[in-house]
Phi, psi and omega in degrees: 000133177287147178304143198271196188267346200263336219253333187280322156305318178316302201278339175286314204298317177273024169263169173233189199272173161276008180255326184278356159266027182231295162324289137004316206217132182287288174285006097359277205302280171290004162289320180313300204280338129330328184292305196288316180268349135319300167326309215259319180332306160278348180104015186209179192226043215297141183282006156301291174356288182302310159270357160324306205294284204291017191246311181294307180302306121049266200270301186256005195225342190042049143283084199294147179285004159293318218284315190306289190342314176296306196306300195288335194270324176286330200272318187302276195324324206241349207235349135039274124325005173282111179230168222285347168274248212338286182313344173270334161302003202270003198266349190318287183222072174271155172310195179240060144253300181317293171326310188281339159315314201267323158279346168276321188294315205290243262268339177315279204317325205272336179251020160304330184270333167087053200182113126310025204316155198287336148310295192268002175287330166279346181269333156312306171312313167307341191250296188301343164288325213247031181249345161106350191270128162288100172001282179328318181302312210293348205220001160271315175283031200256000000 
């Protein structure tokens, strides 16, 4: 039987946005907002960077990069206060492959620009003490 117009209205209504798939999921949210704040951590901001974040929101999150703009603007609105310790306690208890996910993109980003800069090396670093991950872990599970 073919699909009505109603099971298809239905089905457009029930889908959600990319800002209500963000909203929705706590470790989403805070990966996003890590992501952002790696990108920002030396004080600038490189269009590698940038599309790092939008190639990962993408790829893995299914976040189209029209898409992304609402999503960052919600993250600016809701996520403000947030800081990259707080958003990294929300990974307490994601598997530890999700953890090691969550630190290879923070170096995707930090290294887009082809500059680690000693800001975002630290703030990596800093996310993976408090993620439970070694240097070794991370680089033994790659």
């Amino acid at each position: 039987m073919s699909e009505s117009i109603f099971d298809r209205i239905t089905a457009f209504l029930g889908s959600k946005s990319a800002v209500q798939k963000v909203a929705d999921d706590p470790v989403l949210t805070a990966e996003l907002l890590l992501l952002l704040h790696v990108a920002l951590a030396d004080g600038k901001t490189e269009k590698s960077e940038y599309a790092a974040i939008l190639r990962i929101a993408s790829t893995d999150f299914g976040i189209s990069p029209d898409e992304f703009g609402e999503v960052a603007t919600y993250l600016k609105d809701f996520g403000y206060e947030t800081s990259s310790e707080q958003a990294a306690l929300a990974f307490a208890d994601v598997p530890f492959e999700r953890k090691v996910m969550l630190l290879r993109h923070l170096l995707a980003i930090a290294n887009a620009d082809n500059d680690l800069d000693p800001k975002e090396a630290n703030l990596i670093r800093r996310t993976a003490d408090l993620l439970g991950v070694t240097p070794e872990e991370l680089h033994k599970s790659h």
